[in-house]
C-alpha positions in Angstrom: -46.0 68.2 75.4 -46.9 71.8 74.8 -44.8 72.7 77.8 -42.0 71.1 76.5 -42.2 72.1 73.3 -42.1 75.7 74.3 -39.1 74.8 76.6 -37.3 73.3 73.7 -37.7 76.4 71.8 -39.5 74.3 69.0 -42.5 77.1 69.2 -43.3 80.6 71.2 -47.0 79.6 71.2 -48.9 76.4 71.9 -52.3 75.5 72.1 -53.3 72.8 74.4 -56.9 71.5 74.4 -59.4 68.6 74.0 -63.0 68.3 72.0 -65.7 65.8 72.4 -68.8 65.6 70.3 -71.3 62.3 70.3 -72.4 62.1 67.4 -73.5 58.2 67.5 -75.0 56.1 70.7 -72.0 54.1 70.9 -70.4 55.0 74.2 -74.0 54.8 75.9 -74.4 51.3 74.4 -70.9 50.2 75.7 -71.1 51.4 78.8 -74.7 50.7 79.5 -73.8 47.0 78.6 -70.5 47.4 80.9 -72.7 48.4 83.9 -70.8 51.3 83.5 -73.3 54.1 82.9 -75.2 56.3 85.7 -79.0 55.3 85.2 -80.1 58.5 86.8 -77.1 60.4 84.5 -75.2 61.7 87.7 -71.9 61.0 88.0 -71.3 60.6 92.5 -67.8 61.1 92.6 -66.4 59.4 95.3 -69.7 59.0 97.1 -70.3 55.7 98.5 -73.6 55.6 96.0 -71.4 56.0 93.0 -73.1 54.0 90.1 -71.5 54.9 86.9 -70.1 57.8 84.7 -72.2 60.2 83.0 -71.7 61.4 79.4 -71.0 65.0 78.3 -70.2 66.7 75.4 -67.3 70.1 75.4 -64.7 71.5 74.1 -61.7 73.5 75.9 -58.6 75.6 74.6 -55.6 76.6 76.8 -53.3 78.8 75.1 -49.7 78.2 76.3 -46.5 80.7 76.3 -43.4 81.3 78.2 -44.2 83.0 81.4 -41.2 85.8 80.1 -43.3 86.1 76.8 -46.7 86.8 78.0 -45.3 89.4 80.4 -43.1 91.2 77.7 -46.4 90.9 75.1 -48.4 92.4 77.7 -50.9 89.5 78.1 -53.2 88.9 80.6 -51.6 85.4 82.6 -54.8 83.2 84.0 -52.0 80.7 85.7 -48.7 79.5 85.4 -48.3 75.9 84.8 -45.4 74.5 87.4 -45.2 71.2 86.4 -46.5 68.5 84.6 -46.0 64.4 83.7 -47.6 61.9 82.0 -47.4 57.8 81.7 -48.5 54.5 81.0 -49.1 51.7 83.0 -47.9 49.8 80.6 -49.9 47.0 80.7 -53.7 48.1 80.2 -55.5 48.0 77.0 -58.5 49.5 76.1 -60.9 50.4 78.7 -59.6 48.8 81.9 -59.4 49.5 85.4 -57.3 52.1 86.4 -53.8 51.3 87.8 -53.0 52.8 91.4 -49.5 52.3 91.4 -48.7 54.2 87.8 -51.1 56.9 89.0 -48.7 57.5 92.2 -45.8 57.7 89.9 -47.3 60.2 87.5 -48.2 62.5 90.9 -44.6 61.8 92.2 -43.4 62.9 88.4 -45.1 66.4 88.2 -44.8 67.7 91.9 -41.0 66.4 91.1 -40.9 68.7 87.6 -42.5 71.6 89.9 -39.7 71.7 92.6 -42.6 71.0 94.9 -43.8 69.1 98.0 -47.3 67.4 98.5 -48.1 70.0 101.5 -47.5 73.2 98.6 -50.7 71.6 96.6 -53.8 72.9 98.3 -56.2 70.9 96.1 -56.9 68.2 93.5 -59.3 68.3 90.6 -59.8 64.6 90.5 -60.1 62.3 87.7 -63.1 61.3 89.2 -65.4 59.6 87.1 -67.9 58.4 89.5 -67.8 54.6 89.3 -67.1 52.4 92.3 -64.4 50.4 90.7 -62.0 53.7 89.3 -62.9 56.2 92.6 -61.0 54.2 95.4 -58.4 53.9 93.4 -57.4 57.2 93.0 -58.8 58.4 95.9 -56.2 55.7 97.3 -53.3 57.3 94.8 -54.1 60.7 96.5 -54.0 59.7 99.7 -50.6 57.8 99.4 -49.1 60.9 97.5 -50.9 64.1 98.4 -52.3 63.6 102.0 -49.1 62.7 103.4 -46.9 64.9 106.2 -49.4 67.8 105.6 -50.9 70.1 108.2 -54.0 71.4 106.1 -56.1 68.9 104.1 -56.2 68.6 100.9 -59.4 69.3 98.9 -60.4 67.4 96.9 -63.4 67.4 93.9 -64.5 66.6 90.2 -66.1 68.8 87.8 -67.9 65.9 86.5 -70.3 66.2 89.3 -71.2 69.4 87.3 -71.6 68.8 83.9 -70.8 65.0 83.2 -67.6 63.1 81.8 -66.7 65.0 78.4 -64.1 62.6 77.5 -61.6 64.3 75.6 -62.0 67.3 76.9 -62.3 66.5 80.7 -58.6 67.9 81.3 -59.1 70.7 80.0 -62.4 71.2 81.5 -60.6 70.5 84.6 -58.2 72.7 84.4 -60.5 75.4 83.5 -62.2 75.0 86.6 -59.6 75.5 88.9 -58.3 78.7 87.2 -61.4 79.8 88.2 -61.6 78.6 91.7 -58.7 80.8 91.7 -59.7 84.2 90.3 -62.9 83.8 93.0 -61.0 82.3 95.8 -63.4 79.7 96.5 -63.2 76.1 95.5 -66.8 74.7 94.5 -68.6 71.8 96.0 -68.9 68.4 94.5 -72.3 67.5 93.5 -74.5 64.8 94.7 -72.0 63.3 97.1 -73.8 62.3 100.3 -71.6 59.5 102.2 -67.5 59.6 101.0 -66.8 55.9 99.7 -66.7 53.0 102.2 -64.0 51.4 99.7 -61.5 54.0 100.6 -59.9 54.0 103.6 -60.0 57.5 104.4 -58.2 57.6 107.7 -54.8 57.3 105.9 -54.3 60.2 105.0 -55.3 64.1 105.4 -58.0 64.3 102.6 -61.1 65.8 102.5 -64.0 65.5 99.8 -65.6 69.2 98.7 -69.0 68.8 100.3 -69.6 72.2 100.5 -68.0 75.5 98.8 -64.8 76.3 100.3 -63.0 79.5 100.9 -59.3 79.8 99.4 -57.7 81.9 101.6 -54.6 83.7 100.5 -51.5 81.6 102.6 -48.8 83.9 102.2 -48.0 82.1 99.2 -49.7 81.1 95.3 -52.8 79.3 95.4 -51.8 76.0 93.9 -53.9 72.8 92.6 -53.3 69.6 90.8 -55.0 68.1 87.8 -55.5 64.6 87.1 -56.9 63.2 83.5 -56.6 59.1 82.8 -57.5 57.9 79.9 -57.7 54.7 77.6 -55.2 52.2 77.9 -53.5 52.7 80.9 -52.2 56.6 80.1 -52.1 58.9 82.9 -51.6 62.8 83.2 -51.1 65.4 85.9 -50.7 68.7 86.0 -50.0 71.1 88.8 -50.9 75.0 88.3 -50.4 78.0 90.3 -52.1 81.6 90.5 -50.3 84.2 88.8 -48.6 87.3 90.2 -50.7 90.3 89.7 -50.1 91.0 86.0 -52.6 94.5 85.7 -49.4 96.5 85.8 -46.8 96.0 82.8 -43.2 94.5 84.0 -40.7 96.6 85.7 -38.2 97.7 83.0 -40.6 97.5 80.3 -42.5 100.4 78.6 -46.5 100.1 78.4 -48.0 98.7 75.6 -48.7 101.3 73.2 -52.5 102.4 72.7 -53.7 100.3 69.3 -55.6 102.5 67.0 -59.1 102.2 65.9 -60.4 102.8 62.7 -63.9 104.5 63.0 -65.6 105.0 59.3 -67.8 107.3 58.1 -69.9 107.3 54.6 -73.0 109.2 53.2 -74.9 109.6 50.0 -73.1 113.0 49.0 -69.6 114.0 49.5 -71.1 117.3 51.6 -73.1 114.8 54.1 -70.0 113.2 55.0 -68.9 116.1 56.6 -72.8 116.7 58.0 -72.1 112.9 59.3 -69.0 113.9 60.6 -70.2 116.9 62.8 -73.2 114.9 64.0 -71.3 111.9 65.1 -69.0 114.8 67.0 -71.9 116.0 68.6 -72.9 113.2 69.7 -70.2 111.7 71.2 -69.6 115.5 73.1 -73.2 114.3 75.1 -72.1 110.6 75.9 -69.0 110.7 77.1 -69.4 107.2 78.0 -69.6 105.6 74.6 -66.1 104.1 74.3 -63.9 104.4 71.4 -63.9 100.5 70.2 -68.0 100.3 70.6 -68.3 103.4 68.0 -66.0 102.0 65.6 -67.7 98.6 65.8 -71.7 99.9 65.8 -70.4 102.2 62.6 -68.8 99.3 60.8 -71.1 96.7 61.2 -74.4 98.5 62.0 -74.4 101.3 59.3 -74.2 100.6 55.7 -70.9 101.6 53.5 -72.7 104.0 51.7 -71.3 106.0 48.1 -68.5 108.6 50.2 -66.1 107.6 52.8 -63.9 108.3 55.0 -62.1 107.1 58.2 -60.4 108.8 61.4 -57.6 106.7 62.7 -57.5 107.2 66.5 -55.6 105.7 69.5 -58.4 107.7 72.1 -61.4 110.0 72.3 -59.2 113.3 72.2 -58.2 111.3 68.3 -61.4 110.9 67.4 -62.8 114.1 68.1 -60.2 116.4 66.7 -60.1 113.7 64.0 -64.5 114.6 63.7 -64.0 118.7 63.2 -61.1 118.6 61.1 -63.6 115.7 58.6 -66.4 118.4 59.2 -64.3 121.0 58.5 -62.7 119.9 55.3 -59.5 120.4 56.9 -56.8 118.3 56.1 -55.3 115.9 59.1 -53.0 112.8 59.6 -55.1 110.8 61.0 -57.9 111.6 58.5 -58.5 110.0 55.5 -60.9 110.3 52.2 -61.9 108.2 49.9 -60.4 109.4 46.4 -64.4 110.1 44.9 -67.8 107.8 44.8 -67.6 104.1 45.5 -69.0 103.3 42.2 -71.2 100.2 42.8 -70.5 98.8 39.0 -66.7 98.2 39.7 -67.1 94.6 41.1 -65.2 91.9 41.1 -65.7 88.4 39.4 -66.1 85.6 41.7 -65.4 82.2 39.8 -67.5 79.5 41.1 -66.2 75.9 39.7 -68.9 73.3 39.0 -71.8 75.2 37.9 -72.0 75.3 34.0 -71.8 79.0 32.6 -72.7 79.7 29.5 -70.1 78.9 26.6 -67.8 77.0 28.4 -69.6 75.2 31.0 -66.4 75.1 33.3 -68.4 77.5 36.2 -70.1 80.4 37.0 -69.0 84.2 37.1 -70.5 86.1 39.9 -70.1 90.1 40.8 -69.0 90.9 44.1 -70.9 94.2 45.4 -68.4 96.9 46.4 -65.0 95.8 45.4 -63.0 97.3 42.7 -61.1 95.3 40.1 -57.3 96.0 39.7 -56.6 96.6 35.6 -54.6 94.2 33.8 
């Protein structure tokens, strides 16, 4: 939906994410009553000892923009999403068994909306919840749509063999993964899996389970996996992502971003020790030239107080702030300098109303200073 939305032109920007937080029993009581739930809290994807799901709590973010965008904005692409699908069986409510045949078509649907065969898809990131009734069947869905008319297997694993089912955030999680697998070129092993399902009739297709970290080797072309989520009621979703084309260097055609200035501040007891502040602070960064630019503006804004004189240097680099330094210790005037007009006087604060709390004569709320910020007249 995200994708399409940013298609459509209905946004430039889209988040895309899922949260899960148990704050009550109640999924432990229902599955535990279901049979549903791992005794030993291991979820055995696909393994022949699967015996329930285990729960987990997360919470996952994907920001989503036009491929053209992020290049021309100069932002860092982690993968390019080629295609996508979701359905509904149409028939399941509520928690139910999972529906091979709909699960096909939503696989069919997204390599489809890539422009892609089964063979370009090196691995899945399976729903795989680690129960014997929902693993074969997809296990079976893969193999009828993936491990067909391929000369390489595909891999295939579940991240909840790591960290448990979080629900509403296992897409995401999922995804997450594999972008990952990517940047290290290795896909990870699937925990505690020890004999592949003897439900699943393996031999069908070319499909093999993660039993050990894999290597992904570069093949000439993008790394490329698919991931499935199913949910409640019969909805199904895939998505299929690719690494990105190296993105360190800014598009042909297009100028580099341009530097971002820092504001670095400075402040003192006495108008005179702002300068003294200034030289030192010059000084000192002269002996380290390895203190960057963004961690002295931070350690002076947040780890010094904002004492009675201020000032600021405005710089875009270490040559900036320097020259910026000896012209503040100086007294010299500079662009990219700039003083505060006299003393921060401490008794200019600003009233904070605070609604509820009874003040005295009108008992509507509470009037409150505010250390350090001036009050506009009138």
């Amino acid at each position: 939906m995200a994708a399409q939305a940013l298609r459509s032109g209905e946004c430039s920007l889209a988040l895309a994410g899922g949260v899960t937080v148990m704050s009550t029993p109640v999924g432990f009581v229902e599955f535990g009553e279901m049979g549903a739930l791992s005794p030993d809290g291991r979820c055995r994807t696909f393994d022949d000892a699967a015996n329930g799901t285990a729960w987990a709590e997360g919470v996952g973010m994907l920001v989503v923009e036009r491929l053209s965008d992020a290049e021309r904005h100069g932002h860092r692409v982690l993968a390019v999403l080629r295609g996508s699908a979701i359905n509904s069986d149409g028939a399941s409510n509520g928690l139910t068994a999972p529906n091979g045949p709909s699960q096909q078509r939503v696989i069919r649907r997204a390599l489809a909306d890539a422009g892609l065969s089964p063979a370009d898809v090196d691995a899945v990131e399976a729903h795989g919840t680690g129960t014997k009734l929902g693993d074969p069947i997809e296990a079976q869905a893969l193999i009828a749509t993936y491990g067909r008319d391929r000369d390489k297997p595909l891999l295939l694993g579940s991240v909840k063999s790591n960290i448990g089912h979080p629900q509403a955030a296992a897409g995401v999680a999922g995804v997450i993964k594999m972008i990952l697998a990517m940047r290290h070129a290795e896909l990870p092993k699937t925990l505690h899996l020890s004999q592949p399902s003897r439900h699943v009739d393996w031999s069908a297709g070319t499909v093999e389970l993660l039993t050990e970290p894999v290597p992904w080797p570069d093949n000439g072309r993008p790394r490329r996996a698919g991931i499935s989520a199913f949910g409640a009621s019969g909805t199904n979703a895939h998505v299929i992502i690719e690494a990105p084309a190296d993105t360190s260097a800014p598009p042909q055609g297009l100028p580099a971003p341009a530097p971002r200035p820092v504001l670095v501040p400075v402040s003192a007891v006495t108008d005179d020790a702002v300068a003294g502040q200034a030289a030192r602070l010059r000084g000192y960064l002269a002996a380290h030239p390895e203190a960057g630019l963004d961690d002295v503006a931070y350690s002076l804004g947040a780890g010094r107080a904002g004492l009675e004189y201020r000032a600021a240097v405005l710089a875009t680099g270490r040559e900036d702030l320097l020259a910026g330094l000896d012209a503040l210790a100086a007294g010299r005037h500079a662009p990219a300098v700039v003083r505060g007009p006299g003393r921060a006087r401490r008794e200019d604060r600003v009233p904070l109303l605070r609604p509820g709390r009874p003040a005295a004569g009108d008992g509507a709320g509470a009037v409150s200073p505010v250390p350090g910020v001036r009050r506009r007249p009138g």
